[in-house]
N, C-alpha and C positions, 0 to 999 in steps of 0.2 A: 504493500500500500504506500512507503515510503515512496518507494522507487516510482510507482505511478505518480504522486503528488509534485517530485520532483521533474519528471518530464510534462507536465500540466504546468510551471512555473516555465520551465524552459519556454516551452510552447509563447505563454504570454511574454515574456521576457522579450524574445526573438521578434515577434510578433510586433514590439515596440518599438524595438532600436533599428528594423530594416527597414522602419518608416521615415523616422527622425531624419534629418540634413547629416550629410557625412560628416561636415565640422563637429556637429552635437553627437557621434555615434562614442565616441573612447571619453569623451567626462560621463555622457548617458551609461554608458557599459561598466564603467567604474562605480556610480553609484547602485548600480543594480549586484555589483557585485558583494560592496559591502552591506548591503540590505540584509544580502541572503548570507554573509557570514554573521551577520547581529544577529538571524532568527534561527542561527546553528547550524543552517544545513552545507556544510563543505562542499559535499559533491556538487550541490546546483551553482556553486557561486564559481566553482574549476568549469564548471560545463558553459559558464554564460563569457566567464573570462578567454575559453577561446573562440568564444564568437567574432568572426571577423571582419572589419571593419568596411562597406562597399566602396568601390571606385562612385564616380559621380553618374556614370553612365549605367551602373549597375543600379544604380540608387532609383535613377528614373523607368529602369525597366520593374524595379518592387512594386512602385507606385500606381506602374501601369497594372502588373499582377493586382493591387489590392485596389485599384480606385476605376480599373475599365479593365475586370477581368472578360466580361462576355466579348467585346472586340478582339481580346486581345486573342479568346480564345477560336474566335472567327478567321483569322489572321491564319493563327498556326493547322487551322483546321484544313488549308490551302496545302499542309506538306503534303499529305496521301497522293491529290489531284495531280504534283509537279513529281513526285515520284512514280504515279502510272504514266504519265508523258512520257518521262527520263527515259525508263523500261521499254518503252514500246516503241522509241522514236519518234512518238507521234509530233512531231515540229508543230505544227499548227496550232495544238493545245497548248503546247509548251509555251509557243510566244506569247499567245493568248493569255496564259496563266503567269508568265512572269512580269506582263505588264500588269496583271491585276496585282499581284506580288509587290512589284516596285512602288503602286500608287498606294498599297494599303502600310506599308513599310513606314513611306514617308508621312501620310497622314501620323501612325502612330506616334512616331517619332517628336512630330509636330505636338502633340497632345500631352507624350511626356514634358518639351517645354514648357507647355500651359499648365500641367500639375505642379513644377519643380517652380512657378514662378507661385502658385497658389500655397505653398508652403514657405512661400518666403527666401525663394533661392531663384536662383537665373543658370540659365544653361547654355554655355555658349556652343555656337555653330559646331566645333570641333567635340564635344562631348556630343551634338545630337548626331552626329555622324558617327560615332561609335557605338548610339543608342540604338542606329539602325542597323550597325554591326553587327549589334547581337542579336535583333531579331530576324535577320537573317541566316544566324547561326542555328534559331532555335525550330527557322522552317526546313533547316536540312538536317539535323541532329536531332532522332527525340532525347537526348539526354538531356541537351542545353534548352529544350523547349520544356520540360520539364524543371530542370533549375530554374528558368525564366517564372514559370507558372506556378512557383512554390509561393513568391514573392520574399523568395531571402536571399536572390544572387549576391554575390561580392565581388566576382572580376568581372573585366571588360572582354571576349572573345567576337572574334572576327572569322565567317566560313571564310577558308579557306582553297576549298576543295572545288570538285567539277560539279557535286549532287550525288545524286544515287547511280549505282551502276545501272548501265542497260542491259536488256534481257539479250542472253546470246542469239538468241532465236528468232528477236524482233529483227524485221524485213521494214526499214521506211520506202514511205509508198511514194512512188516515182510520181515524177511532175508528168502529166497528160501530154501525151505525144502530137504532135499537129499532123492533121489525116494527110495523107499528100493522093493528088487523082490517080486511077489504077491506069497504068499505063496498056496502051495496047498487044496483044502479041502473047506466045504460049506464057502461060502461069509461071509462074516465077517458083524457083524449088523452095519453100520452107526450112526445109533441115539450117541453112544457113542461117538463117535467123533465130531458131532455139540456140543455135551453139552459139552466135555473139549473146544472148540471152544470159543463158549460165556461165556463160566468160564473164559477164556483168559482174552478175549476183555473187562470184566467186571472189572478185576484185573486191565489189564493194566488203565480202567478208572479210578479207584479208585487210583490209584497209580502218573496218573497224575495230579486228581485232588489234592490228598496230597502234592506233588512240587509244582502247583501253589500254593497252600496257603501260603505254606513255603517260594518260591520265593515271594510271596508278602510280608510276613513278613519283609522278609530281604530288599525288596527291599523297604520297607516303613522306616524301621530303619534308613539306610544308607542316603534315601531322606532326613530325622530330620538332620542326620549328615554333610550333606555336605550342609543344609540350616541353620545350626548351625555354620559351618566352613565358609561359605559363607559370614556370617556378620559380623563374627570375622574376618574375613579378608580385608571386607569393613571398618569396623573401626579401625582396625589396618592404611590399606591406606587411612584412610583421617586425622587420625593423623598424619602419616609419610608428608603427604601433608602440613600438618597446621607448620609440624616442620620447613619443609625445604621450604616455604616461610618465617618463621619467620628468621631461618637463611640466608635467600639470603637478610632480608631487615636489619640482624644488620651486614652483610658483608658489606652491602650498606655502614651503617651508620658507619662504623670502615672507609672505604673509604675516607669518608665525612671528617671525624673528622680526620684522617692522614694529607690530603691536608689542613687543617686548622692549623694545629700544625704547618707542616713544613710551611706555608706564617707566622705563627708567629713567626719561626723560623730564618725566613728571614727576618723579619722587626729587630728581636731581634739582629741579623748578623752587619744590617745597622745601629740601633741605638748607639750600639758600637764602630763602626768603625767610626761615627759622634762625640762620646764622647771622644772617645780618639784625633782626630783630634782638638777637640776644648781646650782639656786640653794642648794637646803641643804647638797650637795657645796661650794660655794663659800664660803657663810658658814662651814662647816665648815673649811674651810682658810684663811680669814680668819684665824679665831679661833689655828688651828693657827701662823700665820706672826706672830701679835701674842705669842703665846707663846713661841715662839723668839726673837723679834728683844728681847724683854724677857730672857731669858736670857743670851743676847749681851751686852746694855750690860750686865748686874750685873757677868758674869765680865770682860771689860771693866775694867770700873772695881776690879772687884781686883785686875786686874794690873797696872791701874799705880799702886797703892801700893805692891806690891813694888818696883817700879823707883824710884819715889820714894826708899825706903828704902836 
């Protein structure tokens, strides 16, 4: 029951800080951490502490997840349609599809600025260009359309690749042949014609299979690359993470140590203003004790000329 309560904390926790502005995510993440070490529970406060912090463009694809999930999920709904194209060759749909693709991309894209301005942030050109990055990533990858639709992304990913493989089997369908008039004179032998035919078909197989290998090639390069960049990027952000908790705890400790100064500075205020009060008290009774003791010897010295006398 523990353990469920604690993934029910997470849940809301997560739930909170992938919404927040990226500036506010690591002071937000910290106080959620120490919440949950005041009300005891270690593990949820290790599980929230490596929650990680989103790129800016990640930030706007959460927003999209939680504030225009049905679009967004209309959008990705488009992968199936551009993956039976891919497959089949169907060119046609394809263009068809990738125009509808591109215009629903950019709209989205468009709308994460309008949420990220509604939260009190701005998003410039070059961050809505990575915003379309990734949801172009997530219409050819269910994994990343999936992270996209969790609404807890944190990196920024860009497809890379060609799409989905095509069906070995898929034949695209030739462009319409222009009739030409039957010439006069004995029939013309057929057999010539089947065999430029299957010399076609056989070309074009050879031809496609040389693309894919090549698209594999590249598309396997590009994979190493962007899972090369991918963790240079995760380590780059959990450094930038380690930094700027280290600086929000010696902002702290500059805080600390100011309010410390200034009450010593205020005791140093009052123990002055008591020193000099007790020195003018002092000279004041100086003076009082030089006045007396001068009183003294006069009356003194007239009594003993009475006695004299």
């Amino acid at each position: 029951m523990a353990e469920t309560g604690s993934t029910s904390g997470l849940d809301d926790v997560a739930d909170h800080l992938y919404e927040v502005r990226p500036d506010e995510f690591v002071p937000a993440r910290d106080d959620a951490v120490a919440q949950a070490k005041e009300q005891g529970d270690k593990d949820l406060a290790k599980a929230i502490a490596r929650l990680r912090r989103p790129t800016k463009a990640a930030w706007l694809a959460n927003l999209l997840a939680r504030k225009r999930s049905e679009q967004l999920a209309a959008l990705i709904s488009l992968a199936g349609d551009l993956a039976d194209a891919q497959r089949t060759l169907d060119g046609g749909a394809l263009r068809a599809l990738s125009s509808q693709r591109n215009r629903l991309v950019a709209a989205m894209a468009r709308e994460g600025g309008r949420l990220a301005h509604e939260a009190g942030d701005s998003a410039a050109e070059s961050v809505l260009r990575e915003l379309q990055g990734i949801l172009e990533a997530a219409l050819a990858d269910p994994n990343v359309a999936a992270e996209v639709q969790s609404g807890r992304m944190t990196r920024t990913v860009a497809y890379s690749g060609f799409g989905p493989a095509s069906d070995p089997d898929a034949v695209p369908m030739p462009a319409p042949r222009a009739t030409t008039p039957t010439r006069s004179g004995p029939a013309a032998d057929p057999a010539p014609a089947e065999t430029a035919d299957e010399s076609d078909d056989e070309r074009r197989r050879e031809e496609r299979a040389r693309e894919r290998a090549a698209r594999k090639k590249a598309l396997d390069e590009a994979e190493r690359e962007e899972s090369a960049a991918t963790e240079q990027q995760e380590r780059d952000e959990a450094k930038r993470e380690d930094t700027d908790s280290a600086h929000t705890a010696a902002k702290a400790q500059v805080a600390d140590l100011t309010a410390e100064l200034e009450r010593a500075r205020e005791r140093e205020r009052e123990a002055a203003a008591a020193a000099r009060a007790a020195a003018s008290a002092a000279k004041e009774s100086a003076r009082a004790a030089g006045a007396a003791s001068t009183r003294a010897a006069r009356a003194r010295a007239r009594y003993d000329e009475l006695a004299d006398d």
